[in-house]
C-alpha positions as CSV (number, residue, x, y, z in Angstrom):
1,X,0.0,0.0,0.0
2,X,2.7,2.2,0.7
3,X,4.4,1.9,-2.9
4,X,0.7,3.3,-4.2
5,X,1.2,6.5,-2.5
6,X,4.8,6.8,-3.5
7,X,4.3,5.8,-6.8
8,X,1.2,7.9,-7.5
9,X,1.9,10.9,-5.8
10,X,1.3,13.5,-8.5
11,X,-2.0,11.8,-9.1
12,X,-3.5,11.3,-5.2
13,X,-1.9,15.0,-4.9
14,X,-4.0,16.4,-7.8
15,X,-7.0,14.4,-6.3
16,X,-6.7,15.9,-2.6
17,X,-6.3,19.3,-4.2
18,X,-9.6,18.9,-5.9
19,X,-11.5,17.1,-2.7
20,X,-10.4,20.4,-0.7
21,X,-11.3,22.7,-3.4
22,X,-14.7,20.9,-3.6
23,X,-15.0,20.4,-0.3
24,X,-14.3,24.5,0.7
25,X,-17.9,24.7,-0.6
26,X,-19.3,23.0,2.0
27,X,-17.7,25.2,5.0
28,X,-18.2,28.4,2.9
29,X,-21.7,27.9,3.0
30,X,-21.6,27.8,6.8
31,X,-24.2,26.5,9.2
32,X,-27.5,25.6,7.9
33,X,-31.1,25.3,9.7
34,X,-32.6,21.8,9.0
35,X,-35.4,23.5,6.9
36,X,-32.7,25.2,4.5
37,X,-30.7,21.7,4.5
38,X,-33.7,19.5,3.2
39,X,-34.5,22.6,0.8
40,X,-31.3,22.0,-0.4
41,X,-31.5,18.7,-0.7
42,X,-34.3,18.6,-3.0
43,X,-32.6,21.3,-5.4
44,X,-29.7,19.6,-5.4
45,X,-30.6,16.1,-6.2
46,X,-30.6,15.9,-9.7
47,X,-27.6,17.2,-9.9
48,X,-26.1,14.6,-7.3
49,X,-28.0,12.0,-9.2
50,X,-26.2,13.3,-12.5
51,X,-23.2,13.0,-10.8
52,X,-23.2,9.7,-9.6
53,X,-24.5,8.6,-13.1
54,X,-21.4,9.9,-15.0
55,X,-19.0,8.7,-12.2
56,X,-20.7,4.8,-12.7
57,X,-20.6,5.1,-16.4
58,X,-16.8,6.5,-16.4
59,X,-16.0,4.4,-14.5
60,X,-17.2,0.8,-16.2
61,X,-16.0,2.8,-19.4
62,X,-12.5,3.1,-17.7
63,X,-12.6,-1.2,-16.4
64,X,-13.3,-1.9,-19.8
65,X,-10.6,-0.1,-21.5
66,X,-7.9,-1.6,-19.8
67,X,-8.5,-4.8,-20.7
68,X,-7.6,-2.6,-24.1
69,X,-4.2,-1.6,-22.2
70,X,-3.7,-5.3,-20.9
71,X,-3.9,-6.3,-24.8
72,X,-2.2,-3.7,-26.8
73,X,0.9,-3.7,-23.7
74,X,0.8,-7.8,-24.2
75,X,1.5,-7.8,-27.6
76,X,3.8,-5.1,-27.9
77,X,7.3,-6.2,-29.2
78,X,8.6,-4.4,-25.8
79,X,9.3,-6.5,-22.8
80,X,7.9,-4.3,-20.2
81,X,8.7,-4.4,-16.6
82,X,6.0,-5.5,-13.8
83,X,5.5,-1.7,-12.8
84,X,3.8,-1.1,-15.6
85,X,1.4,-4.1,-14.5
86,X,1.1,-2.6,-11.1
87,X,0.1,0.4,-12.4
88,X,-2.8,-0.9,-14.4
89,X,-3.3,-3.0,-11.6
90,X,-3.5,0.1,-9.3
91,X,-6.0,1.7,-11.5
92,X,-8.3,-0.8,-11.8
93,X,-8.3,-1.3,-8.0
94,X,-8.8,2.4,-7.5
95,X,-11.7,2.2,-10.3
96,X,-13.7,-0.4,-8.7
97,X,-13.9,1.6,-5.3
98,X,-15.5,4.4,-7.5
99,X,-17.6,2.8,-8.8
100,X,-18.7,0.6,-6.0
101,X,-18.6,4.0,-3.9
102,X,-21.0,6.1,-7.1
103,X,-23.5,3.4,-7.0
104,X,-23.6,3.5,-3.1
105,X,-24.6,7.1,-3.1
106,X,-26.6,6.7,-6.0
107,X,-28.6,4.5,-4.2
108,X,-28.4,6.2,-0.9
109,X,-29.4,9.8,-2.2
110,X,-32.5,8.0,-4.2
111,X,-34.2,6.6,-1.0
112,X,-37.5,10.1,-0.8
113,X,-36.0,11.1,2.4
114,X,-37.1,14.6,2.1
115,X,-41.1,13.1,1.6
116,X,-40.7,11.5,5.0
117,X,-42.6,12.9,8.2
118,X,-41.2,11.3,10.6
119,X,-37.6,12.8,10.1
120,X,-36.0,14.9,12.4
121,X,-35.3,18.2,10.9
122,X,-31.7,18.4,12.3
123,X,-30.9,15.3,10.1
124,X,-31.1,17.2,7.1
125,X,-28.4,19.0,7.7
126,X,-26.2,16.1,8.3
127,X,-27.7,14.1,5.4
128,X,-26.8,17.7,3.1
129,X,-23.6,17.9,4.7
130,X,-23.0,14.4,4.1
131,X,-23.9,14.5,0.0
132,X,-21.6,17.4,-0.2
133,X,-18.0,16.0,1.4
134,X,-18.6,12.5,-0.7
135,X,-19.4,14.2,-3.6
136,X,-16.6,16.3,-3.2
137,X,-14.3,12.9,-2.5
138,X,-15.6,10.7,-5.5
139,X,-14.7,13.9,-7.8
140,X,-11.3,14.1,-6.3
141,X,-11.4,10.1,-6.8
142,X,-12.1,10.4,-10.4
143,X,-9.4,13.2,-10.8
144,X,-6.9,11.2,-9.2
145,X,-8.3,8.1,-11.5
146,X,-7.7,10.3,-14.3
147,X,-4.4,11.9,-13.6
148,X,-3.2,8.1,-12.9
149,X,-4.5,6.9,-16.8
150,X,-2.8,10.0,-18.2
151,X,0.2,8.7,-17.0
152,X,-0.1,5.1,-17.9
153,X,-1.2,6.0,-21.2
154,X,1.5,8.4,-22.1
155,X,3.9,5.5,-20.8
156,X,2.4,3.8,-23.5
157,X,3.0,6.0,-26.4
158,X,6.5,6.5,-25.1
159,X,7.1,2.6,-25.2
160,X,4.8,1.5,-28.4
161,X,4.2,4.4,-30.3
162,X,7.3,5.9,-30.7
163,X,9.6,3.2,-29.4
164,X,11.3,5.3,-27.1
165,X,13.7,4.1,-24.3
166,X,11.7,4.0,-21.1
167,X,12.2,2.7,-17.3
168,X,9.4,0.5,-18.1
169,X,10.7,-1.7,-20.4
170,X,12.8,-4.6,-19.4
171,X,16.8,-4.6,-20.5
172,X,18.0,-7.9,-21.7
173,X,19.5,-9.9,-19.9
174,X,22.1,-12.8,-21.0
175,X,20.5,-15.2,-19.7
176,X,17.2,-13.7,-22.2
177,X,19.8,-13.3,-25.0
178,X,20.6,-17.1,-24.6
179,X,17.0,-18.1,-24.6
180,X,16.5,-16.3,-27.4
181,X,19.2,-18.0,-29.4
């Protein structure tokens, strides 16, 4: 776990920046009444719901083309290195917590909470404040997500396209050269 961090700094760094910048909504808007919250709730909704859609479908998009990657980084005449597995591997594993997370708050924020009676009117205001901070973390998720495929696929067109010399691709080794012959 500790070689993810390190490894995708740039990316989790781009993705915390956006969560905060997000997030500074939330504490700018500053304390609300539980009338106001649930008022908010039902004008934000679509919106979250839109959200949550294009996070689920970017996301099963985003699985699906790396099996892409895992074919066109198979049969490329480059031997590359295991990293370059771990980073696909990395993004995948960080892709599948979005969208396991989207479609958890997709189905959370769907359930008529505002139509209810029998709800406290102080919940609202956690439920709003709630909607807001993991909104504001799935987008930083999907940043990050992105910022991490950026680099994977650059990688790429360093190593396939134009057949540059790359940390990610293996040296031979004698033993290899011996093989080969």
């Amino acid at each position: 776990m500790t070689n993810f961090f390190k490894d995708n700094s740039k990316s989790i760094s781009g993705g915390i920046i956006a969560t905060l910048f997000t997030g500074l909504g939330v504490f700018l808007l500053g304390q609300l009444s539980g009338y106001e919250a649930k008022q908010l709730i039902e004008s934000s909704h679509g919106g979250l719901n839109m959200l949550c859609n294009t996070l689920i479908l970017a996301s099963a998009t985003i699985l699906t083309l790396l099996l892409t990657l895992l074919g066109i980084s198979t049969g490329s005449e480059s031997n590359l290195k295991n990293e370059h597995y771990y980073q696909v591997l990395d993004i995948a594993k960080l892709d599948t917590i979005l969208l396991v997370g989207a479609l958890i708050m997709f189905q959370l924020f769907n359930i008529p909470i505002t139509a209810a009676e029998n709800v406290p009117l102080s919940w609202y205001s956690i439920i709003y404040w709630l909607s807001l901070i993991l909104s504001s973390i799935l987008s930083g998720m999907m940043i990050t997500l992105v910022l991490m495929l950026y680099t994977t696929v650059t990688n790429m067109i360093h190593i396939v396209g134009l057949k540059k010399e790359h940390s990610l691709i293996s040296k031979p080794t004698k033993a290899n050269n011996e093989r080969a012959e």
